[in-house]
MDTraj code that builds the backbone (N, CA, C; nanometers):
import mdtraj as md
import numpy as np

residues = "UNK UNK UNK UNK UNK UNK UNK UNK UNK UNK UNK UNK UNK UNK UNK UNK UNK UNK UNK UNK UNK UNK UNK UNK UNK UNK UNK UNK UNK UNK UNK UNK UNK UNK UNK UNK UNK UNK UNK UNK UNK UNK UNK UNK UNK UNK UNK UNK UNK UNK UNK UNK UNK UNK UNK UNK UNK UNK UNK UNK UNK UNK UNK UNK UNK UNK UNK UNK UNK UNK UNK UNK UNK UNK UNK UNK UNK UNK UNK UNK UNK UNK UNK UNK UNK UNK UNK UNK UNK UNK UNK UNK UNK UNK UNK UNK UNK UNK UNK UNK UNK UNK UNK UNK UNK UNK UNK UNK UNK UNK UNK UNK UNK UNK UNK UNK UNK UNK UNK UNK UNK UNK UNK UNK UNK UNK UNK UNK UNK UNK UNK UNK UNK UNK UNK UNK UNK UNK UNK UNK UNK UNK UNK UNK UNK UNK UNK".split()
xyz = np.array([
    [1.3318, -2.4973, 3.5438],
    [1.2326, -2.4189, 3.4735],
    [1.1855, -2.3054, 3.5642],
    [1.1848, -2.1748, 3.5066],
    [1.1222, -2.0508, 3.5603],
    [0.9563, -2.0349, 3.6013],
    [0.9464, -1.9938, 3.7502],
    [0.7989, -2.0223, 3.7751],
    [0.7466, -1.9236, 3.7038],
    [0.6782, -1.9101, 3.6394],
    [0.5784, -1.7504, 3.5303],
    [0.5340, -1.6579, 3.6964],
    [0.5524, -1.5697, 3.6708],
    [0.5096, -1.4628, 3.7485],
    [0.3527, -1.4251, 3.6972],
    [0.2464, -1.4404, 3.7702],
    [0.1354, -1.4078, 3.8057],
    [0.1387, -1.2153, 3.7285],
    [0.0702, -1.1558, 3.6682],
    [0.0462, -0.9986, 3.6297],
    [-0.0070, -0.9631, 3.7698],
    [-0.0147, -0.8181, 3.7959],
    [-0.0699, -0.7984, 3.9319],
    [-0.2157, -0.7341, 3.8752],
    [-0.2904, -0.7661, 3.9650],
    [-0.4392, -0.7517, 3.9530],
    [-0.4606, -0.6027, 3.9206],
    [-0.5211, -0.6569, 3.7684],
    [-0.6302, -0.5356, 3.7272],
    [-0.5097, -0.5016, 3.5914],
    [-0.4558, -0.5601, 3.5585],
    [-0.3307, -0.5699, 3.4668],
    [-0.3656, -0.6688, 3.2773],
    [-0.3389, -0.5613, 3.2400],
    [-0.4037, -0.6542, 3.1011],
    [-0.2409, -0.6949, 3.0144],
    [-0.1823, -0.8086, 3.0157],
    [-0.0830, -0.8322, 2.9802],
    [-0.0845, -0.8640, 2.8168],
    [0.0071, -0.8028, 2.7820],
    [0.0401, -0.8695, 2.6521],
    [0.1351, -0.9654, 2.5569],
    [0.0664, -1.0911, 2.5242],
    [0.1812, -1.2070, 2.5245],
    [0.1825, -1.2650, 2.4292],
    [0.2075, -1.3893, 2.3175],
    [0.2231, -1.4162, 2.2102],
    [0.1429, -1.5105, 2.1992],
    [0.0492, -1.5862, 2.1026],
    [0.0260, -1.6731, 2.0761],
    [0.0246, -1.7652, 1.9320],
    [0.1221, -1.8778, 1.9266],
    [0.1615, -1.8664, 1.7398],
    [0.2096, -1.7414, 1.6988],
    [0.2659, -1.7098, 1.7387],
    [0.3807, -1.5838, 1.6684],
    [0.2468, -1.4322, 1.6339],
    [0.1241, -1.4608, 1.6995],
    [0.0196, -1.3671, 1.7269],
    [0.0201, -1.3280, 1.8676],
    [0.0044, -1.1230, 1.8231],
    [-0.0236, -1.0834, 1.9617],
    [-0.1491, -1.1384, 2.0748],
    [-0.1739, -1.1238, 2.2049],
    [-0.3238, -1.1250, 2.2096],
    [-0.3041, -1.0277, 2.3834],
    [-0.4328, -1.0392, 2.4085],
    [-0.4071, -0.9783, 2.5651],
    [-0.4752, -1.0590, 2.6270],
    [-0.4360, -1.0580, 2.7570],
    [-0.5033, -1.1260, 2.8532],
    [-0.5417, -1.0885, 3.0092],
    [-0.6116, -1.1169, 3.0887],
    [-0.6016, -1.0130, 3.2129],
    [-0.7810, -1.1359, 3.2771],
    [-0.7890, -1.1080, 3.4086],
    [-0.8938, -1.1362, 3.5100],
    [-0.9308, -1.0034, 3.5218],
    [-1.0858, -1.0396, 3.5409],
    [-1.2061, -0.9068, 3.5673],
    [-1.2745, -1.0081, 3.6604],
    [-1.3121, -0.9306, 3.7570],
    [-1.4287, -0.9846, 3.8625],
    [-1.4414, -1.1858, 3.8498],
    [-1.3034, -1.1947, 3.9027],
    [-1.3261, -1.3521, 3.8712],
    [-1.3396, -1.4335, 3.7299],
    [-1.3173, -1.3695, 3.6552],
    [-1.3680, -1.4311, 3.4920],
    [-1.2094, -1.4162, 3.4559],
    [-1.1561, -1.5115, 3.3558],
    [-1.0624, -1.4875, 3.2713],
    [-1.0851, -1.4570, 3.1004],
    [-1.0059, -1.3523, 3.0731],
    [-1.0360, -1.3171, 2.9288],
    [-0.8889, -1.3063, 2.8536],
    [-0.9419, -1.3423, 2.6911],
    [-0.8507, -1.3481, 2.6133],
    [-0.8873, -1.2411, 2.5227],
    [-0.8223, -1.1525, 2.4664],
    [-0.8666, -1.1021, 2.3283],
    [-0.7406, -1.1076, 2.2198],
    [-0.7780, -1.1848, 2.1189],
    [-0.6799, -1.2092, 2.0309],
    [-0.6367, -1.1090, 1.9403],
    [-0.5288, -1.0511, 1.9146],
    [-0.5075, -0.9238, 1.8326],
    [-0.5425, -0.9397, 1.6816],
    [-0.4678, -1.0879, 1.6625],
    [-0.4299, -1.1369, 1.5087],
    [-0.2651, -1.0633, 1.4641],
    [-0.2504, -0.9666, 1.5442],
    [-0.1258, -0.9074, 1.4098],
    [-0.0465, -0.9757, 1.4870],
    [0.1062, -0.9952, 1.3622],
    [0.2171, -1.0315, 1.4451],
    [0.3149, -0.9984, 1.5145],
    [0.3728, -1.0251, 1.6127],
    [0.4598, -0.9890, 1.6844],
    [0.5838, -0.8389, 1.6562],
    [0.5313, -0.7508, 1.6560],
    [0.6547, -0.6490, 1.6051],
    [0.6154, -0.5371, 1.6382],
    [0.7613, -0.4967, 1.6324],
    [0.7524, -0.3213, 1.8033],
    [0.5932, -0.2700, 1.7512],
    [0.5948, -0.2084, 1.6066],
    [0.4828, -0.1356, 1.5941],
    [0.3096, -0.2175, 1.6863],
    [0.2872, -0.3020, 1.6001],
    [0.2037, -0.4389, 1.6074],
    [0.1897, -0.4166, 1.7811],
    [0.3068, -0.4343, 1.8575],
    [0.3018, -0.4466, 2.0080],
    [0.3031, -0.3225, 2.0855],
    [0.3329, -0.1922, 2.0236],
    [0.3174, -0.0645, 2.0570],
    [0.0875, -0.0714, 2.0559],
    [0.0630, -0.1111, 1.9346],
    [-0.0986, -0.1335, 1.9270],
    [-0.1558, -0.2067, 2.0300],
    [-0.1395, -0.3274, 2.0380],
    [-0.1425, -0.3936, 2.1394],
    [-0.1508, -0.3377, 2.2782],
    [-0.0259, -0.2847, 2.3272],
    [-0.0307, -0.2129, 2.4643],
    [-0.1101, -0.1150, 2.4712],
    [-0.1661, -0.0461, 2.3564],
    [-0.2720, 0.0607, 2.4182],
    [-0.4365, -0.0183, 2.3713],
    [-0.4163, -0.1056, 2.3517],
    [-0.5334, -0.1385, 2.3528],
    [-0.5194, -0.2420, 2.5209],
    [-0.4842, -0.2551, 2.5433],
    [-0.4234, -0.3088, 2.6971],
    [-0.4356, -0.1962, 2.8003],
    [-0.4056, -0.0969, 2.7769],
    [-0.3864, 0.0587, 2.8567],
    [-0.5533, 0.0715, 2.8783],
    [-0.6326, 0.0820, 2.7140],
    [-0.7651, 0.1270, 2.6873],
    [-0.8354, 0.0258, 2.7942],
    [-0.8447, -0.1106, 2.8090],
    [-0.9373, -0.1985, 2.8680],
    [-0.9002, -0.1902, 3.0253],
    [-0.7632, -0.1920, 3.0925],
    [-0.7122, -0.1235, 3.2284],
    [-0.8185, 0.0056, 3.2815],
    [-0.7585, 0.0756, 3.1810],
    [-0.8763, 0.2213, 3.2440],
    [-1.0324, 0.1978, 3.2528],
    [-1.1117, 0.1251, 3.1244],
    [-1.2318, 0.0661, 3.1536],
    [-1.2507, 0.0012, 3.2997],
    [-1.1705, -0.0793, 3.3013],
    [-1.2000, -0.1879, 3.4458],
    [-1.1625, -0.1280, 3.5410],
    [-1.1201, -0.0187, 3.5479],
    [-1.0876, 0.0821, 3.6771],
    [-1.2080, 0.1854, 3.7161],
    [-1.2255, 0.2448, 3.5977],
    [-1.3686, 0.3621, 3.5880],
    [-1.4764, 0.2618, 3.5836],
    [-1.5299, 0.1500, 3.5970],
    [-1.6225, 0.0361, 3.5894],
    [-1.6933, 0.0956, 3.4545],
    [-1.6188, 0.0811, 3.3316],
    [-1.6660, 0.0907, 3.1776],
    [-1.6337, -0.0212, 3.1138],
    [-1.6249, -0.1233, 3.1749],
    [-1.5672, -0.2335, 3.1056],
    [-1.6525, -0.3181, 3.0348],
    [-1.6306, -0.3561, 2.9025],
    [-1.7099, -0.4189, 2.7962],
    [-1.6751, -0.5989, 2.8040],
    [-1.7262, -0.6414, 2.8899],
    [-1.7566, -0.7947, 2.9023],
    [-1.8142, -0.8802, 2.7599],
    [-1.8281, -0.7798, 2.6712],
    [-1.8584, -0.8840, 2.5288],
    [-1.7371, -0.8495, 2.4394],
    [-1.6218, -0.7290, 2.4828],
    [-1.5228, -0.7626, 2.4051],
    [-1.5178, -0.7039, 2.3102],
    [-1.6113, -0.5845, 2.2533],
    [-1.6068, -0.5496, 2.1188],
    [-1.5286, -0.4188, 2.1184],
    [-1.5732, -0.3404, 2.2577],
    [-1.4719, -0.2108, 2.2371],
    [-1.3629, -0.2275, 2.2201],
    [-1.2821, -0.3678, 2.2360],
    [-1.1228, -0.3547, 2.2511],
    [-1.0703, -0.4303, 2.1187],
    [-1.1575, -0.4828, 2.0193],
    [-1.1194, -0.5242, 1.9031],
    [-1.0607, -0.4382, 1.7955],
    [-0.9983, -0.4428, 1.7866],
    [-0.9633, -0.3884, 1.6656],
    [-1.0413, -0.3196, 1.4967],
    [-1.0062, -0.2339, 1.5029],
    [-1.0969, -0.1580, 1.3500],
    [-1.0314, -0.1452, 1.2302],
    [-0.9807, -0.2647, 1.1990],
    [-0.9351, -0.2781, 1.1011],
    [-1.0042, -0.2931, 0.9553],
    [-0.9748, -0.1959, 0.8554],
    [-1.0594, -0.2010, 0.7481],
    [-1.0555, -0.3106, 0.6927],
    [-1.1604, -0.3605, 0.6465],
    [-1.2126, -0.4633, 0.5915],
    [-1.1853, -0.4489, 0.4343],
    [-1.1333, -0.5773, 0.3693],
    [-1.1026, -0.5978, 0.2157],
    [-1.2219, -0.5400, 0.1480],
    [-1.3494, -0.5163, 0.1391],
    [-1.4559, -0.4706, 0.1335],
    [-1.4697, -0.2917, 0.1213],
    [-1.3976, -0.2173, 0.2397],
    [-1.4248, -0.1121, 0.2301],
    [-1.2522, -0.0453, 0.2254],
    [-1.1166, -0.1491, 0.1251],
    [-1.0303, -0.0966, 0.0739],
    [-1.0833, -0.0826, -0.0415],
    [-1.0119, 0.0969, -0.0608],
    [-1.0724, 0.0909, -0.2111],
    [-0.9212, 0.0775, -0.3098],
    [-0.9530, 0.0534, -0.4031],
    [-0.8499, 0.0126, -0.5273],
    [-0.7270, 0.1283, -0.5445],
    [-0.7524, 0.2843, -0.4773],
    [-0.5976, 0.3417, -0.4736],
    [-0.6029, 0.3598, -0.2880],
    [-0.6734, 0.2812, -0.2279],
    [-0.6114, 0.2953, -0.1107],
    [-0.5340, 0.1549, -0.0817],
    [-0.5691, 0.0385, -0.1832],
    [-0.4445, -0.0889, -0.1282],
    [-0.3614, -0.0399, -0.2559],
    [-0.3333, 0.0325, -0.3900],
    [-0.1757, 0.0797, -0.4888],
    [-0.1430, 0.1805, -0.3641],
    [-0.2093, 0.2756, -0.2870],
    [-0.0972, 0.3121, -0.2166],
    [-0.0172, 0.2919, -0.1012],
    [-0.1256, 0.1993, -0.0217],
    [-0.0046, 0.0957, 0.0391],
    [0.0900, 0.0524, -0.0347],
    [0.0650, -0.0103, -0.1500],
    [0.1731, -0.0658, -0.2496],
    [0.2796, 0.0225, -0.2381],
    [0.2154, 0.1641, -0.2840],
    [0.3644, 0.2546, -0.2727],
    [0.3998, 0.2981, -0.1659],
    [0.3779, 0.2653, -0.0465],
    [0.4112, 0.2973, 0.0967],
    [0.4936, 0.1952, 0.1062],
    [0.4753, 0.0757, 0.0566],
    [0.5826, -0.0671, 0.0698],
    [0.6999, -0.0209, -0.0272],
    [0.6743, -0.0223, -0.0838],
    [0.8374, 0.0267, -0.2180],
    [0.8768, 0.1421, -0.2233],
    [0.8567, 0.2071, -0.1299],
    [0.9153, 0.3721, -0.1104],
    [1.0457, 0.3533, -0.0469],
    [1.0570, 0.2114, 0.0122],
    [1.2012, 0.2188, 0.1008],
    [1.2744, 0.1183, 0.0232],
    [1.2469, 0.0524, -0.1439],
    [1.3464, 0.0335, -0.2074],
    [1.3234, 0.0538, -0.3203],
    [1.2607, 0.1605, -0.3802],
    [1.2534, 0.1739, -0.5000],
    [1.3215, 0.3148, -0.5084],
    [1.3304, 0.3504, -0.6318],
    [1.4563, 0.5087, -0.6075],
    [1.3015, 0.5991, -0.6718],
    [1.3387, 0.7349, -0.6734],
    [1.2583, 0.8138, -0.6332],
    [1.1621, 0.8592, -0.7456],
    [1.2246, 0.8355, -0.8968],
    [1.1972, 0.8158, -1.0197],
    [1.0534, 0.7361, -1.0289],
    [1.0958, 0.6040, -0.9677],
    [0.9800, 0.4754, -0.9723],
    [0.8413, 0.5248, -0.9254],
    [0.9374, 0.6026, -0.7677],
    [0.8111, 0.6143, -0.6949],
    [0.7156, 0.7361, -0.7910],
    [0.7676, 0.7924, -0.8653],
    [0.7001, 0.9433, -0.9264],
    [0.6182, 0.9035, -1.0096],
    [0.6337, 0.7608, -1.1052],
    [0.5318, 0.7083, -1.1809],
    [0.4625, 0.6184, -1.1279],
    [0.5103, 0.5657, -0.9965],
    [0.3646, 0.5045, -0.9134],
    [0.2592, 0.5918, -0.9022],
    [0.2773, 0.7366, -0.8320],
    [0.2433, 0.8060, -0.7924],
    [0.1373, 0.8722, -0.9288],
    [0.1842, 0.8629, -1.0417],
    [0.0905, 0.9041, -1.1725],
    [0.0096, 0.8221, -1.2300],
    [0.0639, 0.6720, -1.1952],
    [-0.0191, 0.5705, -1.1936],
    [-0.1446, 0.5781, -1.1352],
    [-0.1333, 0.5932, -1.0341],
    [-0.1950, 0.6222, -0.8924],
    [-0.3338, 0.7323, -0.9195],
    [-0.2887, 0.8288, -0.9712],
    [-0.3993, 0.9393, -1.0671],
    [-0.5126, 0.8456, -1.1692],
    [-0.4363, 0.7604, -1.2570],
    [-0.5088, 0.7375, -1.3727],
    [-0.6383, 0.6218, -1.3059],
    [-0.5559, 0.5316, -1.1924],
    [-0.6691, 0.4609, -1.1194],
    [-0.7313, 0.5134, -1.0938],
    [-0.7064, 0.6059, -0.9688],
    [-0.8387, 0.7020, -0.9511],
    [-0.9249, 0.7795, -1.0408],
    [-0.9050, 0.7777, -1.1685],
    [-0.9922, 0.8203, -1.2699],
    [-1.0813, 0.7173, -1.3138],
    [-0.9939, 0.6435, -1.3305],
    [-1.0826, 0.4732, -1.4149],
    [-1.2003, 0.4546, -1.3150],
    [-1.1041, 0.3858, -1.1835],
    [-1.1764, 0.3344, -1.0592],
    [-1.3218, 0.4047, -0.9482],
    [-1.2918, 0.5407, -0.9685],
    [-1.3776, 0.6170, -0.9162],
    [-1.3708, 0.5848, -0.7690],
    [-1.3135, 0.5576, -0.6674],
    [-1.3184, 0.4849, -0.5573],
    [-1.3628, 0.3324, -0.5548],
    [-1.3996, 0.2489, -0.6536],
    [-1.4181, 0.1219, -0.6114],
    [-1.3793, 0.0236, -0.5422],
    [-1.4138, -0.0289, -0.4333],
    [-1.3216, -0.1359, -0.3312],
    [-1.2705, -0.2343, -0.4406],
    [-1.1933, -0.3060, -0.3405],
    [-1.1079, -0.4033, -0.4324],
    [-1.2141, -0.5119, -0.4349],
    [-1.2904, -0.5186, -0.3534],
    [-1.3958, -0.6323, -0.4635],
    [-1.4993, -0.6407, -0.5184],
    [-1.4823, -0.4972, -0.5445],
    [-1.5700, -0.4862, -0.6784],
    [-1.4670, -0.5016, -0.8402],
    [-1.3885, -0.5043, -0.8002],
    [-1.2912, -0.5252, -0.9456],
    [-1.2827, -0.6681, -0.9615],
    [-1.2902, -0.7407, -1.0787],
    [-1.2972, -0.8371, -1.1512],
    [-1.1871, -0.8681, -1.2417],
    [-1.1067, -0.9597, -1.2188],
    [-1.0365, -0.9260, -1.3905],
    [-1.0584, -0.9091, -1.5104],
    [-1.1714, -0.9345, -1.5397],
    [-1.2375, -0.8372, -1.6390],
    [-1.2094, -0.6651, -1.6141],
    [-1.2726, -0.6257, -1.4954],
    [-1.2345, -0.4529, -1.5076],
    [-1.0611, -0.4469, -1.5459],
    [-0.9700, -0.5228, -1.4447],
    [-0.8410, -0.4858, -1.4235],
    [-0.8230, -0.4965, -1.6193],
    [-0.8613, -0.5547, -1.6541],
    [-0.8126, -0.5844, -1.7949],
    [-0.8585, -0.4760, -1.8377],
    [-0.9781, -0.4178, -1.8499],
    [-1.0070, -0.3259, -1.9198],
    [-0.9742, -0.1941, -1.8717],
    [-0.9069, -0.1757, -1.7388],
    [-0.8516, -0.0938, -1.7110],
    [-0.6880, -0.0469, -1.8174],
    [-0.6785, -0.1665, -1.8261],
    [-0.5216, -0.1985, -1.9062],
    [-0.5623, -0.1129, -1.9817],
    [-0.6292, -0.1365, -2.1001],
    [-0.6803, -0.1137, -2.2210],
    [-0.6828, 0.0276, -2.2614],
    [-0.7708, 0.0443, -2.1486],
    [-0.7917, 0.2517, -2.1295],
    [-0.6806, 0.2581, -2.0839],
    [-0.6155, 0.2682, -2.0190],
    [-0.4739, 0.3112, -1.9502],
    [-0.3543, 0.3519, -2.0867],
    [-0.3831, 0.2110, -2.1719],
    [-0.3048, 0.2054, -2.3223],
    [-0.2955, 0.3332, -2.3856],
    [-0.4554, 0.3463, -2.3995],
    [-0.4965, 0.4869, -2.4739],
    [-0.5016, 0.6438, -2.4140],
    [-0.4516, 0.6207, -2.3149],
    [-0.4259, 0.7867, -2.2581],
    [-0.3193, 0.8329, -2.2796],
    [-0.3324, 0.9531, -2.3046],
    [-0.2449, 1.0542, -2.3595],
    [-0.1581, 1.0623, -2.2852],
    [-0.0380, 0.9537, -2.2826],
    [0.0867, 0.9366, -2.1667],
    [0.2219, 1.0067, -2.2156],
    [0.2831, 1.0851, -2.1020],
    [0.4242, 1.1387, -2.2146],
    [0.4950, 1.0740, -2.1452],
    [0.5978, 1.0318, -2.2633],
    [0.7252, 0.9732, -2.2370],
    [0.7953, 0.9983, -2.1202],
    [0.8298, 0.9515, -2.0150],
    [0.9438, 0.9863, -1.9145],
    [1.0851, 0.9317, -1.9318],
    [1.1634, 1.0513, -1.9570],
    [1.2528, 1.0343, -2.0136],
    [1.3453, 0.9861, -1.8498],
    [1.4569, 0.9167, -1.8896],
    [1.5770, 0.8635, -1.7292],
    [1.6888, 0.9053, -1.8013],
])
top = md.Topology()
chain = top.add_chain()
for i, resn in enumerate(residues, 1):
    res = top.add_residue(resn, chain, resSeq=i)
    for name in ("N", "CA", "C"):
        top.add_atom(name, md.element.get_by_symbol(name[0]), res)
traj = md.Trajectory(xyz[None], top)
């Protein structure tokens, strides 16, 4: 078995835990963990390392946040996604297998939410609204797209 090599001091490493990123590193005698949550992948670990880079330079310039919050992550909260900012993730996901047609009536789709929805987060929608979104959606003046 391989002895683990020690990081060299003042080094914020980044390593896996359960198939989750996290970082880890010693400050003034203390050991710290900060857990990423995302999983393991170039992008995911490209994030990771500069948030590793960001807490290095803190503990060098003595800016270092011992409660951990500057180096967490700002990830929007289900709360403040609004209803065409998770359809256009949707269409950011199916842009690399849907043909270009699909994507053009996502994309008009995409309009009529933002009319209905007005910006509403996704939990403010109910299936009640989504339904009655249907409904109005039915009745708009839609033209045929012809293939």
């Amino acid at each position: 078995m391989a002895k683990a090599t020690r990081a060299k001091k003042g080094t914020v490493s980044v390593t896996t835990d359960r198939d989750r990123l996290r970082l880890g590193w010693r400050y003034k005698g203390k050991r710290y963990f900060l857990f990423i949550g995302l999983p393991d992948t170039i992008t995911n670990r490209r994030v990771a390392e500069a948030k590793a880079s960001q807490t290095e330079l803190d503990m060098m310039s003595g800016h270092f946040d011992p409660t951990l919050r500057a180096y967490k992550l700002q990830l929007p909260s289900r709360s403040q996604l609004s209803v065409t900012g998770l359809f256009n993730k949707f269409i950011q996901h199916k842009a690399k297998t849907v043909t270009s047609a699909t994507l053009d009536k996502y994309r008009g789709l995409l309009n009529y939410l933002e009319e209905f929805f007005k910006g509403c987060s996704v939990t403010e929608v109910s299936m009640a609204e989504a339904e009655k979104f249907t409904r109005w959606y039915d009745f708009q003046n839609l033209s045929k797209v012809v293939i």
